[in-house]
PAVO-553606 format. One record per residue: residue in one letter; x, z, y of N, C-alpha, C, O in turn. Coordinates in steps of 0.05 Angstrom, whole numbers, plus 5000, padded with zeros to 4 digits. Last residue first. Example, Ala and Ser with C-alpha at 12.3 -4.5 7.8 and 13.67 -1.06 7.14 Angstrom:
REM residues 2
s525751424955527351434979525851575001526851615023 a526451564886524651564910526451564934528551694934 
END
This chain:
REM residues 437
x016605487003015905247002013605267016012205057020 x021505917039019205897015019105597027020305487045 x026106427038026806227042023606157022023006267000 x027006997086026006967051026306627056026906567079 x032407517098031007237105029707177081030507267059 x035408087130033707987098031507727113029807737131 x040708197165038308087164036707947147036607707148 x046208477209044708497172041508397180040208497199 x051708437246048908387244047908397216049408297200 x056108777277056208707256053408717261052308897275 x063108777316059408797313059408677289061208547278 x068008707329066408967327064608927332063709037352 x069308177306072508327306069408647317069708807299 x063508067271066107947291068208177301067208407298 x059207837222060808077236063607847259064707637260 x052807797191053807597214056507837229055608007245 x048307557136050907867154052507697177053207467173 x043107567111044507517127046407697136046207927143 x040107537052041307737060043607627079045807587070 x034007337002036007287026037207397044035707397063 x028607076969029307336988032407336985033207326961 x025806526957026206826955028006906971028806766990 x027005776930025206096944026506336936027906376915 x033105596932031705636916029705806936030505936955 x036205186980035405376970033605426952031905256954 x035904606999036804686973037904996965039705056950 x033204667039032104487017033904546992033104526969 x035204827093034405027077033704807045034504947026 x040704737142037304647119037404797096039404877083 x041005087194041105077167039604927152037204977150 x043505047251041704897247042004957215043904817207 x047305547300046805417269043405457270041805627278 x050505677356049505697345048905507321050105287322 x058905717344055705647357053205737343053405867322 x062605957332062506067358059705937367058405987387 x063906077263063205947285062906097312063006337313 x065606037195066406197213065906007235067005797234 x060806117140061905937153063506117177062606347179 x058006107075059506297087061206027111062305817104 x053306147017053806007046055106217058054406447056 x052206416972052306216979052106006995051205776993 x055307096944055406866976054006646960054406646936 x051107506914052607276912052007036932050206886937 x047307806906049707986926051707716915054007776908 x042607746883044107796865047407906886049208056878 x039607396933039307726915040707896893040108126886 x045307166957042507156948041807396936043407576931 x047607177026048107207004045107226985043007286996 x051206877086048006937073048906997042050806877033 x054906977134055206897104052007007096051007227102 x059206827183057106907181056006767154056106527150 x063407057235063706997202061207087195060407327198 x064106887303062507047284063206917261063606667263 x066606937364067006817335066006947322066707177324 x062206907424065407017405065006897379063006757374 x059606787464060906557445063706617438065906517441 x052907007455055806977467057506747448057006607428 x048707067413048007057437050607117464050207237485 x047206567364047706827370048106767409047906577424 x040806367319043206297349044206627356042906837355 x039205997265041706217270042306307300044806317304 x034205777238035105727252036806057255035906277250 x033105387185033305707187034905637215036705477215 x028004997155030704977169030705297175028705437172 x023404987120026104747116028404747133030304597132 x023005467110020405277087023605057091025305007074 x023006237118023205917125023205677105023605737081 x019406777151020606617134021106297132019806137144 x022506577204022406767187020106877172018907067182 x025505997232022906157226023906387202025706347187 x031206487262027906407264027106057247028705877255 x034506957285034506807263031906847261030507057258 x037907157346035907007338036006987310038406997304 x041407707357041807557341039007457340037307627333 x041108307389040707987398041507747381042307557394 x045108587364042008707374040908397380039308327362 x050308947334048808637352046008627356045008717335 x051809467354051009387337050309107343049609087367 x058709807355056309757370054609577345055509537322 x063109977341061310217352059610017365058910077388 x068510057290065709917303064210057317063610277307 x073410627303071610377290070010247303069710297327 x076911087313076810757320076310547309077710337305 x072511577329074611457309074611167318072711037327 x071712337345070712017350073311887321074811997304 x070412837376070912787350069112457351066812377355 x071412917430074112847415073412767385075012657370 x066612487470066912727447069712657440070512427442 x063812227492064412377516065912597491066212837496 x059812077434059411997462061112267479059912487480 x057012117384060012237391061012147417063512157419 x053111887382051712147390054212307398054312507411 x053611297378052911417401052611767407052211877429 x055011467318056911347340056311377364058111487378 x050211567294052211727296053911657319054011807339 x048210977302047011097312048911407311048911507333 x051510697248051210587283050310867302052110967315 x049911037216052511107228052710927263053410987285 x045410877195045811067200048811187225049211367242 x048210287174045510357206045310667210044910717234 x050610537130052010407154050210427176050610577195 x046510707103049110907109049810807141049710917163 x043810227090042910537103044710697114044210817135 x047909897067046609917096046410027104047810077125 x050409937005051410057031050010067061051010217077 x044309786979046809986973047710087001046410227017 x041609216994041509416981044709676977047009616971 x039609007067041908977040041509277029041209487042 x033709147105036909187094037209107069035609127051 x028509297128029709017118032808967117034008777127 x026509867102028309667133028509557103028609607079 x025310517101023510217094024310097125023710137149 x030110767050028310717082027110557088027910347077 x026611247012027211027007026910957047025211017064 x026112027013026211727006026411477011025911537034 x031212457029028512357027028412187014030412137000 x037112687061035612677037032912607040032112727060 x043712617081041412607085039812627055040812597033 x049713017113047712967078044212917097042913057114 x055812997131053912937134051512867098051712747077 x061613327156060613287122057013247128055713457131 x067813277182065513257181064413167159065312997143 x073913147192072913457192068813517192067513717198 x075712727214073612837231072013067223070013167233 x078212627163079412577194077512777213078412977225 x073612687130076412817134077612837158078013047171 x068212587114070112517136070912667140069712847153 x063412487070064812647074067612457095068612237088 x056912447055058812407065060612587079060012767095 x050912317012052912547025055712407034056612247018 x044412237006047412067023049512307025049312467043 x039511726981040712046983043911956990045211756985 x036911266981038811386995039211676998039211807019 x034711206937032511156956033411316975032011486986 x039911396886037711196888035511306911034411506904 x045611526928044011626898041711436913041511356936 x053611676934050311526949048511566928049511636907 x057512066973055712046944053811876953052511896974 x063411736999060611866997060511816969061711676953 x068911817053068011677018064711877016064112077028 x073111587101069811717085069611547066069911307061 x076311287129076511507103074411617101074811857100 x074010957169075910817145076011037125075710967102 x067811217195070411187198071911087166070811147144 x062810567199063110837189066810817189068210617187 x060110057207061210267222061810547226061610697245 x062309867151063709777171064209957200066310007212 x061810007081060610147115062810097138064610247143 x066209807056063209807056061109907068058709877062 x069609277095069309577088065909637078063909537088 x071708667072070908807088070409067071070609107047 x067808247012070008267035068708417055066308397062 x065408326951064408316978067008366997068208566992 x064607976895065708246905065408076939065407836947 x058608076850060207876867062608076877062608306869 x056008266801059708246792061408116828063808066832 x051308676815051908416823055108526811056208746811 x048509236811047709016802048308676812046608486815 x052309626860051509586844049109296836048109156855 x057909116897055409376900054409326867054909136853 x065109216915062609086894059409226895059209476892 x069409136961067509196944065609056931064608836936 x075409087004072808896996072709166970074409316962 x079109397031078809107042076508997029075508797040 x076310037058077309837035076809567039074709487048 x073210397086075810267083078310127068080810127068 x070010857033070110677054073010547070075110647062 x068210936959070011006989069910757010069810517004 x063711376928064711106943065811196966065311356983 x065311696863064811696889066311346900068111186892 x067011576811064311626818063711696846061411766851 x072211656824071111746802068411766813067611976824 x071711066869074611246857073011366832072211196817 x071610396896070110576878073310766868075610696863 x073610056915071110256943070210406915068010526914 x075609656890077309766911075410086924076210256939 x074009396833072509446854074209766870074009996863 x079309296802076609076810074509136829073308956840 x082809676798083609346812082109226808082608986808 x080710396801081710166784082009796811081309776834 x080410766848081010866806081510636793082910646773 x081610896903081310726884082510746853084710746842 x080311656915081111376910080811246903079111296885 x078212096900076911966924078811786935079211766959 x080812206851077612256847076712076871074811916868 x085712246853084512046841081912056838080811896822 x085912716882086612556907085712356886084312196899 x083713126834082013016866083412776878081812596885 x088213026798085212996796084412906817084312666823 x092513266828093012986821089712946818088712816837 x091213766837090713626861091213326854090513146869 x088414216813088913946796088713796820086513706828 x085314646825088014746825089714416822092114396827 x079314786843080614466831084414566841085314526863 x077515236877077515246852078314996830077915006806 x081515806904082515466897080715336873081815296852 x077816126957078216186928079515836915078115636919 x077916177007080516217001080416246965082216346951 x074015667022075415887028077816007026079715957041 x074515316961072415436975073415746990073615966980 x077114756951076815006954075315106969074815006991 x076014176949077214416917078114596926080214666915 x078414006992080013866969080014126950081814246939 x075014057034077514247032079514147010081914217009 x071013687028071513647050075513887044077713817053 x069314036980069813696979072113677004074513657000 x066514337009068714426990070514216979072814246970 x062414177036064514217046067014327027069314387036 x059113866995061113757016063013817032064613667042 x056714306973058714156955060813966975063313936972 x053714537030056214677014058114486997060514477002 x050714047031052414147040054514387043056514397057 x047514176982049114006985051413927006053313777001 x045014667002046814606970048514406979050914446984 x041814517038044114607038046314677027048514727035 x037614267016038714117029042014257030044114137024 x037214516949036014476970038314336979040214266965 x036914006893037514236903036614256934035414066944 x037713636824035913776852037213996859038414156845 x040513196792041113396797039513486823040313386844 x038412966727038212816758038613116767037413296755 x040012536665039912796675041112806703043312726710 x036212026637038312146655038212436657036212556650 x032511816604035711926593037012016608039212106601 x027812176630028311976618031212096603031912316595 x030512706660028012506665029412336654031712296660 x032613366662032113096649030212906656027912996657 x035513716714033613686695033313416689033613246706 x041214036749040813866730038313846715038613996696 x039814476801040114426764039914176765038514066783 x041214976847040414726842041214726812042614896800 x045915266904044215316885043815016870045414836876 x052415526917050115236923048915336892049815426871 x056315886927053215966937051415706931049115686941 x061315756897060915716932057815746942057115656964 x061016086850063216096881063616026899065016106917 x056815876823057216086839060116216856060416416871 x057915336820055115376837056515736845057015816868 x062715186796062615096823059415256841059015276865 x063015466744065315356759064915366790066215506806 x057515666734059915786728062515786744063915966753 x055515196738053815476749056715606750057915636772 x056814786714057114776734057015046744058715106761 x056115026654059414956669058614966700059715146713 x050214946650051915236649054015216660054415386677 x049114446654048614596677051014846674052814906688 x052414196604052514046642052314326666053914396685 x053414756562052114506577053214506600054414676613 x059914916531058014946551055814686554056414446549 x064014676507061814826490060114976503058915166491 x067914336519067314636528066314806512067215016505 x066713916488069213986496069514176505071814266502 x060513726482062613686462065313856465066213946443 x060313796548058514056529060214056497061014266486 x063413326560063313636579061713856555062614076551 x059912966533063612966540064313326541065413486526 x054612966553055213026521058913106518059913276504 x057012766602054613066597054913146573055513376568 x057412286604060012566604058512736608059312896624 x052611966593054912136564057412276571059112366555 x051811896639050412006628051712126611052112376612 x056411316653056611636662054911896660055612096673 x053711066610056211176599056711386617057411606609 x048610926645048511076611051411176600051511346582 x048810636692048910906688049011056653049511286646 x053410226722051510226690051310566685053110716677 x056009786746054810076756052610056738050709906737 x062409466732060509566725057309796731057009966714 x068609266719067009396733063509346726062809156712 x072609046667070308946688069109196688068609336668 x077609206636076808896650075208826665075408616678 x076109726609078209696630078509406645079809406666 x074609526547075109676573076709696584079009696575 x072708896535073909126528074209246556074109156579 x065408766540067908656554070008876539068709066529 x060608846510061108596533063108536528063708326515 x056809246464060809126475059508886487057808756476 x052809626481053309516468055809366483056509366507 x048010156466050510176477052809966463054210026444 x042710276444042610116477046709996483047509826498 x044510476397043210156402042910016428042709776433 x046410976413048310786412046910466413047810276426 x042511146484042111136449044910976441045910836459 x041511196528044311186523044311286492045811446481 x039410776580039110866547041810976544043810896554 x039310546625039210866631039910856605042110986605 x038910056624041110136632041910416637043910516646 x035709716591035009906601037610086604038310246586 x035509286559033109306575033709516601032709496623 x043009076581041309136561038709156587038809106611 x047608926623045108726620042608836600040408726602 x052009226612049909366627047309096629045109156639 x055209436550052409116566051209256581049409406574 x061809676573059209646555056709476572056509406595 x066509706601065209436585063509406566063309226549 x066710096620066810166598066809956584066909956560 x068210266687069510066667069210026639071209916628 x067010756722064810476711065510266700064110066702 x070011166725070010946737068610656729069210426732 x069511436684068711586706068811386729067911456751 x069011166628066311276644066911446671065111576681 x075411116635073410916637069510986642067910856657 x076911626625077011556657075111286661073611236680 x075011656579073511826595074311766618072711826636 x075611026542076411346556074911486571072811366575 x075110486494073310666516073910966519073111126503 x077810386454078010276474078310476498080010566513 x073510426407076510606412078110586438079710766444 x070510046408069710236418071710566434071610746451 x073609656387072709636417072209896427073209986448 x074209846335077009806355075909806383077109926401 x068709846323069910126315072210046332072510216349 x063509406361066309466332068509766336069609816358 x059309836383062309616396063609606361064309776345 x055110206391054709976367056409786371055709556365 x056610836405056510536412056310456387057010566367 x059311256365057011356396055311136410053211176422 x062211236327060211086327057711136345055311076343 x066111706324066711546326062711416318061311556303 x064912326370065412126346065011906346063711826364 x065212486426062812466409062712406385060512406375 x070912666425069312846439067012786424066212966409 x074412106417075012406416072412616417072812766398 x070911756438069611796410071312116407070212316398 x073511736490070611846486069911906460068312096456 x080811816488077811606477075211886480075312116473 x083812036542083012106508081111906508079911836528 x083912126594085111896574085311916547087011806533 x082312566612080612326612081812096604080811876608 x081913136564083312986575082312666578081712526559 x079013796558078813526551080813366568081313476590 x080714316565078014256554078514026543078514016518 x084014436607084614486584083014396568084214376546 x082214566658081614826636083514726617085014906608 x082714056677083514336687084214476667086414506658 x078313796654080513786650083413906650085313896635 x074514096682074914086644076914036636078014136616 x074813886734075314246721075614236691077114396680 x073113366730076113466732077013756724079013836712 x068413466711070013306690072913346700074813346685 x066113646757066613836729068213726717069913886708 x067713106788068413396797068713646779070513816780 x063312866767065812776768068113006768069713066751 x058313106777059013046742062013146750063013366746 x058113076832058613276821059913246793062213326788 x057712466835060212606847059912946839062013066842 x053312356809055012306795057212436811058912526796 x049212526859049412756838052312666808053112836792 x047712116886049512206893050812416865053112406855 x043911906848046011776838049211946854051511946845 x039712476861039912166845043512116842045112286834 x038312876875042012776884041312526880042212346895 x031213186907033513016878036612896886036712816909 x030513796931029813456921032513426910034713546906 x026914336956029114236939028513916936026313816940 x026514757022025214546999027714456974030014526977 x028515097046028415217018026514987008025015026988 x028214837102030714927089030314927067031514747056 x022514397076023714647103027514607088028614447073 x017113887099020013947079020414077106019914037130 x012513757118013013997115015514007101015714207087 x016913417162013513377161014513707144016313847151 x024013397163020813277168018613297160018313117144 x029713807192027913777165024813687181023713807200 x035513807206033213747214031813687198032413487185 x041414057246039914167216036913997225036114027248 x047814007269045013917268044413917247045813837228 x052314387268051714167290048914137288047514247306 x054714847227052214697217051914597254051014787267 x061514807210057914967221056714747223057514517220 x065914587184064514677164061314917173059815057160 x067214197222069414437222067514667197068214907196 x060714097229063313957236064714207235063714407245 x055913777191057313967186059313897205060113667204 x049113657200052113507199053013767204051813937217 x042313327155045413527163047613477179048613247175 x036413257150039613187153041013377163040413567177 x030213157097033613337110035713177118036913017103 x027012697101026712977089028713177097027813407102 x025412017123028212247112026112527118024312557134 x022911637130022511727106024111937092024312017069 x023711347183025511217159025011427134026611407116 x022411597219021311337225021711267196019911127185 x026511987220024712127216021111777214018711797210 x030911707236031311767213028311867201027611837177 x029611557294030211357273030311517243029511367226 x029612147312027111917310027211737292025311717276 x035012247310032212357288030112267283028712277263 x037411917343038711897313035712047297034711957277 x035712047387035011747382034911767352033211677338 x036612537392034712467376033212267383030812257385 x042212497392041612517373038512527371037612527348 x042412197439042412017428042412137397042611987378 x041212617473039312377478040112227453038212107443 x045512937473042913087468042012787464042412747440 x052312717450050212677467046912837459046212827435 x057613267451055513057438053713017449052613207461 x060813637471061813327480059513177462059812927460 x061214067433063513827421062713577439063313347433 x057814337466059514507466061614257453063914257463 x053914027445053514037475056614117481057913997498 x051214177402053613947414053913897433054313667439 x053914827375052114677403052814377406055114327413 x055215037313055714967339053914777350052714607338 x053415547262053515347280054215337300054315537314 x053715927208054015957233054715657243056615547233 x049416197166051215967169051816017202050316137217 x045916667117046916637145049216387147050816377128 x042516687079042016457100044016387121044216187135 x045416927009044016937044043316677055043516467042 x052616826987048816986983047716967020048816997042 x056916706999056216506981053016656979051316526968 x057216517081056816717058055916627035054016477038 x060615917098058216117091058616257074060016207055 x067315797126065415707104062215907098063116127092 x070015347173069115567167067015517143065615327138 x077515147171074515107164073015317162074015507150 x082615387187080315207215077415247201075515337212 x084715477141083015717146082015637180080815797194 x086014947130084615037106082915287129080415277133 x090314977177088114677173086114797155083814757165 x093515257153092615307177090615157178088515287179 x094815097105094315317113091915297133089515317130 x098414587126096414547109095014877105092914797096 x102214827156100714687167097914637150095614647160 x104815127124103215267136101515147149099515257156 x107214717086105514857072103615027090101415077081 x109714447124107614347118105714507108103314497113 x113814827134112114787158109514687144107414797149 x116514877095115015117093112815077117110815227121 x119014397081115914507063114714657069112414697060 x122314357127120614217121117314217110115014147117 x125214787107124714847124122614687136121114787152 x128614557059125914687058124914837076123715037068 x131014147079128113997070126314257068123814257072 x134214447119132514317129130014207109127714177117 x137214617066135914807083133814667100131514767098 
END
């Protein structure tokens, strides 16, 4: 009697939590918002946060809290009803159909891929290739050559055996391209048609999938995508309609999917993870991949930062969109992260907070810049800093833990370009150094 007096609390608890969120009409404009004024948010320091973003080449931001719209801000003539590209965020949709397919009945992600395309989709010997699952393209383990010309191809000649699958990680877009062929082979729908069907018209988000090159890149307006986030944000439901019934699916969708790169689940990245891998490097990186971002957010990230993020704890679903930020940042996770420095101030005097990093190091010397024979390091207290330079490839080669400042000789660096990180129990410094003759 007590356990199921147990279930019935949770079940209402989990209820109750579901109908907190508010969701938009799936037709119309109408959204309803809150003041931050009204959550304890600083006026001044969000448009510290717009300035900086609007300095930085952004087109739309968003933040969702309890599923209204806090802050809506669109730059130069981009409006609401502009549209732009997911890029790479747009694999967390794929991901998401590929669980509904599964759902249905359609297809299963531990079936071999050749299930679905036949056997000789790759140029792997016919056993290797047999290898390769559909959970393996949803987690970038296919051990196919992402070294080829062209990492988009997804001709079989582009599609060639490295590694067997399941041994090495990977951010090689051409195998998560072919759950497009997966999804249409197994349905007998296209990419777009399924989505429209499944997810666009039950929760009002507009947008398509169109081809460029071998990819297929998903556009929409800004608020599309915040719809997908907040449905995200509910675990696969929209309101009161359930539409990911497959709760094993989701909770493996914004988890760790495999034991080589911890921050990766089905095509989404997660944060709070003891170490990661970024795309185009095998190095693996210690620490969270957004340090000052809260421990459970996981995001869509897509090429020249398209950003959706999703925080559970905090009941918040943030989407930026434009192009590329022009800072002297580490590739992949930064943007996000310097983004979030600046969130952090705006949750000032606020319940919706979290107990992370909240400041940034601001005062870190590193001089000459650029540097021929010595790199000078000085920080500016005398806490302990772990401080590691990495080369363009996202591979340490220098990592020391100190309380002083640093004399580097530089002579046995190669030239080029150079990625300082300097963190201590809550700051964290990022700084692109070039090293020349």
């Amino acid at each position: 009697m007590k356990k199921k007096l147990t279930i019935i609390i949770l079940f209402f608890a989990l209820y109750a939590k579901s109908q907190s969120l508010y969701f938009p009409p799936t037709t119309g404009t109408t959204w309803k918002t809150l003041s931050p004024a009204s959550l304890g948010w600083c006026q001044d320091k969000i448009d510290t946060l717009i300035n900086y973003l609007g300095r930085n080449n952004t087109k739309a931001f968003i933040i969702l809290k309890d599923g209204k719209i806090v802050v809506e801000h669109y730059f130069g003539t981009f409006t609401q009803d502009s549209a732009w590209y997911w890029a790479s965020a747009g694999k967390s949709l794929t991901a998401f159909a590929v669980g509904l397919a599964q759902q249905d009945g359609f297809l299963s992600i531990d079936s071999m891929t050749s299930d679905y395309l036949g056997k000789g989709w790759t140029t792997c010997p016919l056993a290797k290739e047999k290898l390769i699952t559909v959970r393996n393209q949803l987690t970038m383990t296919s051990g196919l050559n992402d070294g080829v010309p062209d990492k988009t191809c997804t001709t079989n000649t582009c599609l060639q055996y490295l590694a067997d699958a399941g041994t090495r990680w990977a951010y090689h877009n051409a195998p998560y391209t072919i759950l497009d062929s997966v999804i249409y082979y197994s349905t007998g729908q296209s990419i777009n048609s399924y989505v429209t069907q499944k997810i666009k018209t039950p929760t009002g988000m507009s947008g398509l999938y169109l081809p460029s090159g071998y990819d297929n890149v998903y556009y929409s307006k800004p608020r599309s995508m915040a719809r997908y986030g907040l449905l995200i944000l509910n675990k696969g439901i929209w309101d009161t309609d359930t539409i990911m019934h497959d709760t094993n699916y989701f909770n493996q969708m914004v988890n760790t999917s495999q034991n080589i790169n911890h921050a990766y689940g089905y095509l989404w990245w997660l944060n709070g993870k003891a170490s990661y891998h970024l795309p185009s490097t095998q190095f693996q990186f210690t620490g969270f991949l957004e340090p000052h971002a809260p421990a459970d957010m996981f995001s869509a990230l897509g090429k020249n930062d398209q950003i959706l993020n999703i925080v559970p704890s905090m009941s918040l679903v943030t989407v930026r969109m434009g192009n590329a930020f022009d800072l002297s940042l580490p590739v992949g996770n930064a943007v996000n992260d310097s983004i979030w420095v600046r969130l952090n101030g705006v949750f000032c005097n606020s319940t919706t907070s979290f107990n992370g990093i909240s400041s940034e190091v601001k005062n870190i010397s590193v001089f000459p810049n650029p540097a021929s024979e010595t790199l000078n390091i000085n920080f500016p207290d005398n806490k302990k800093y772990s401080l590691t330079i990495y080369n363009n490839q996202g591979k340490s080669i220098y990592s020391i833990e100190t309380t002083s400042n640093i004399k580097l000789e530089t002579a046995n660096f190669a030239e080029g370009i150079y990625f300082l990180r300097a963190t201590n129990r809550k700051d964290i410094f990022n700084k692109k150094i070039i090293i020349t003759r």
